[in-house]
C-alpha positions as CSV (number, residue, x, y, z in Angstrom):
1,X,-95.4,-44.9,-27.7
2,X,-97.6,-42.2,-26.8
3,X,-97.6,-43.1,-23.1
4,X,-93.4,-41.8,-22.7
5,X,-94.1,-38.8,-24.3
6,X,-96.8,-38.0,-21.8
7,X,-94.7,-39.0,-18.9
8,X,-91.5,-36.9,-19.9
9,X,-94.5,-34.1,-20.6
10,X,-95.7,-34.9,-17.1
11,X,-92.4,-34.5,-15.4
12,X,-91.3,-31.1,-17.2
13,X,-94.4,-29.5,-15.9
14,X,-94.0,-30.9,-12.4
15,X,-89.9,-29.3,-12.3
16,X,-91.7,-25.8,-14.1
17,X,-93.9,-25.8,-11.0
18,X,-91.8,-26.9,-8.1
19,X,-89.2,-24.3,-8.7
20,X,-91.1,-21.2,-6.9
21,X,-92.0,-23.5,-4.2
22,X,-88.1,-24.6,-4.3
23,X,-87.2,-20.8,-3.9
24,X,-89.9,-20.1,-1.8
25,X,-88.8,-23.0,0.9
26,X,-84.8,-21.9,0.4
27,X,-86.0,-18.3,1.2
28,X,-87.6,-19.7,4.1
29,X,-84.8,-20.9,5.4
30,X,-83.2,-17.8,4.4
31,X,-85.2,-15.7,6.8
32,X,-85.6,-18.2,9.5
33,X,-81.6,-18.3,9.9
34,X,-80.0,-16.0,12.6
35,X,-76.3,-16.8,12.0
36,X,-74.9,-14.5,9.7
37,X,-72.6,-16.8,8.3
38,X,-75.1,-19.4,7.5
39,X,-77.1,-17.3,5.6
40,X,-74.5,-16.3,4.0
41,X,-74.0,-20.0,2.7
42,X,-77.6,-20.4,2.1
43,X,-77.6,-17.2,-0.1
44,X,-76.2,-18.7,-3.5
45,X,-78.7,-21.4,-3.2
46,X,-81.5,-18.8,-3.2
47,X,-79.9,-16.4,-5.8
48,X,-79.9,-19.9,-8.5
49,X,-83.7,-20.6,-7.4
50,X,-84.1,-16.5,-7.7
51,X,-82.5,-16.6,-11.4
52,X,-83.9,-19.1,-12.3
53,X,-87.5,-17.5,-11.8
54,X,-86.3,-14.5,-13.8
55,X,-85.3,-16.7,-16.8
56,X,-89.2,-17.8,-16.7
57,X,-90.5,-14.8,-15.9
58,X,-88.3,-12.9,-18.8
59,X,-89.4,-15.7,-21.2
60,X,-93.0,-15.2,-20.3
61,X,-91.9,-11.5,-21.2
62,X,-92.7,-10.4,-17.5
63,X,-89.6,-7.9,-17.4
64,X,-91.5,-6.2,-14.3
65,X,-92.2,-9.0,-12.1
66,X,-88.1,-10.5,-13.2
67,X,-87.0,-6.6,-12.1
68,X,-88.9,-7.0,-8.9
69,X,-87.0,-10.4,-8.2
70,X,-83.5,-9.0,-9.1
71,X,-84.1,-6.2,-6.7
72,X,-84.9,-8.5,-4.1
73,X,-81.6,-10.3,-4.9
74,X,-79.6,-7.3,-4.6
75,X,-81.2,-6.3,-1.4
76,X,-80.6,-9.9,0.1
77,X,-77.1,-9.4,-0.9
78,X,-76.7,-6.4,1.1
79,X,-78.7,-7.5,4.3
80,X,-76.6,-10.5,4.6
81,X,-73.1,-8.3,3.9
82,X,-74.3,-6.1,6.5
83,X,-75.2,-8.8,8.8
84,X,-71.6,-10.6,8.5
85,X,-69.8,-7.4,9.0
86,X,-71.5,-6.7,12.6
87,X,-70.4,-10.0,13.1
88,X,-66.9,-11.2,11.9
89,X,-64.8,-8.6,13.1
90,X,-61.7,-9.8,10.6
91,X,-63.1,-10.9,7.4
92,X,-59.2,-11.8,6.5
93,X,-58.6,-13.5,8.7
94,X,-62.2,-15.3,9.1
95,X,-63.4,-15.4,5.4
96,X,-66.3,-17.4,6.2
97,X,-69.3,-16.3,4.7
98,X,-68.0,-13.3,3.2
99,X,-66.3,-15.7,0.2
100,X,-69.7,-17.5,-0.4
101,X,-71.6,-14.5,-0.3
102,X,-68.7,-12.4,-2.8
103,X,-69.0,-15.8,-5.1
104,X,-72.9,-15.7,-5.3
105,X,-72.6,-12.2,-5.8
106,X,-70.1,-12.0,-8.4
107,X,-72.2,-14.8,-10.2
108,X,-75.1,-12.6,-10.1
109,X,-73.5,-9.7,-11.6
110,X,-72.3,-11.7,-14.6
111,X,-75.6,-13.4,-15.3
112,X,-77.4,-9.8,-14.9
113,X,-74.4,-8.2,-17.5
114,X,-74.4,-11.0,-19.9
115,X,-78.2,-13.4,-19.7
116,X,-80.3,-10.4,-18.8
117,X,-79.5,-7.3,-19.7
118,X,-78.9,-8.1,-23.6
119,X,-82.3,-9.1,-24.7
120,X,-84.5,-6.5,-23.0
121,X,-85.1,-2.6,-24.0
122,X,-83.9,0.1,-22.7
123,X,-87.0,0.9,-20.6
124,X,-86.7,-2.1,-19.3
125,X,-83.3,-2.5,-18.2
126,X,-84.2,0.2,-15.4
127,X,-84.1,-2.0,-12.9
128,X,-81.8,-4.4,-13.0
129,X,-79.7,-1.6,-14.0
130,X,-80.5,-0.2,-10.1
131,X,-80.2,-3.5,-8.5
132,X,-76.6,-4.3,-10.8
133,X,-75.5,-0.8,-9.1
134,X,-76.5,-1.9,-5.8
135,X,-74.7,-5.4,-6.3
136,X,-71.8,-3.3,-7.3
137,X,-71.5,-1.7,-4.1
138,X,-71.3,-4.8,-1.9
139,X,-69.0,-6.5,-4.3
140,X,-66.8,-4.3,-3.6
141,X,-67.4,-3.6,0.2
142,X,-66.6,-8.0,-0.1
143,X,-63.7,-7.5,-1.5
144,X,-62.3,-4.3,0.4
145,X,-63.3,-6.5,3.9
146,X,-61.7,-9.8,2.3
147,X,-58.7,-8.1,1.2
148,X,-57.8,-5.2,2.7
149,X,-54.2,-5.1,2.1
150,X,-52.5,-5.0,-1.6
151,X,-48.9,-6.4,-1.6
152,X,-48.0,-2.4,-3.7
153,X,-49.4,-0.5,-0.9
154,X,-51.9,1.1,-2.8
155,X,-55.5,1.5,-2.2
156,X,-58.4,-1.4,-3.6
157,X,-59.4,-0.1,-7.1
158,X,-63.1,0.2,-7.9
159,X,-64.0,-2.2,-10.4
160,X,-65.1,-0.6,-13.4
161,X,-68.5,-1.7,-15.4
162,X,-65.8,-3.6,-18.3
163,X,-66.8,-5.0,-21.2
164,X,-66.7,-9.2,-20.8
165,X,-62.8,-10.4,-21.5
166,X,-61.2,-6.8,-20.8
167,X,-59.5,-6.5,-17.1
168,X,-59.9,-3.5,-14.6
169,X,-57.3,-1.0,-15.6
170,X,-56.2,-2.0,-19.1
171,X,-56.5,0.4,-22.1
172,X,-59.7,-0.5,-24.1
173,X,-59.1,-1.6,-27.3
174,X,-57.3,0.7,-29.6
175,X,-57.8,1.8,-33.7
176,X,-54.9,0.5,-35.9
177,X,-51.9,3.1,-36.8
178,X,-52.7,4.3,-40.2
């Protein structure tokens, strides 16, 4: 009876260590890439295996270290946009890589909003407060390059830091009419 236990023990501890070397051969592959468009797609790969750390880390109450990592996330993010706009000339029309990267993106800044920033002090919230701002930016760079034209004319609204369930734009909640 003893002898499953120990296995299934065995195993948990094996998957807790593999996953920096996981991240650490995905961001391999991340660096090695030259295509633009690849990396793009290898991106949200890296950003799980990245969050992932940062659960541990945040668990093991290393809020510096998880920081560090969500920087590092956030500055990926930007590279690669960077990289795929002095490469696709018409993100429209040629969405490759731009919709994996916006996607991994977009995932990141929910998980940072709602996983990370709730359980951690103010003091520590600094950076992944910088790094959400940063992910901000190329969000909506994706988005400007992805859709450039809005059926009304208008210009692209900035999104907005909303609270989870309220839409860009709409009136916040409002107090009852005495």
């Amino acid at each position: 009876m003893l002898r499953p236990t120990i296995l299934v023990l065995a195993f948990a501890l094996a998957a807790v260590q593999a996953a920096p070397d996981k991240t650490a051969e995905i961001r391999a592959r991340y660096v090695k890439e030259t295509n633009p468009v690849h990396k793009a797609k290898i991106l949200p790969q890296l950003a799980e295996s990245e969050y992932l750390e940062v659960q541990g880390l945040l668990k093991a109450d290393n809020a510096v270290e998880a920081g560090a990592i969500v920087k590092q996330m956030a500055d990926e993010a930007a590279e690669c946009r960077e990289a795929l706009d002095g490469k696709v000339r018409d993100p429209e029309a040629h969405p490759d890589g731009y919709r994996q990267l916006q996607i991994s993106v977009r995932r990141t800044l929910r998980r940072i909003n709602e996983d990370i920033l709730p359980g951690l002090s103010l003091d520590e919230q600094k950076p992944f407060l910088e790094a959400r701002d940063s992910l901000n930016e190329v969000d909506q760079a994706l988005m400007l390059a992805l859709f450039p034209k809005r059926p009304d004319g208008a210009p692209a609204a900035r999104p907005t830091d909303q609270p989870a369930g309220q839409a860009a734009g709409q009136p916040g909640p409002t107090a009852p009419k005495p």
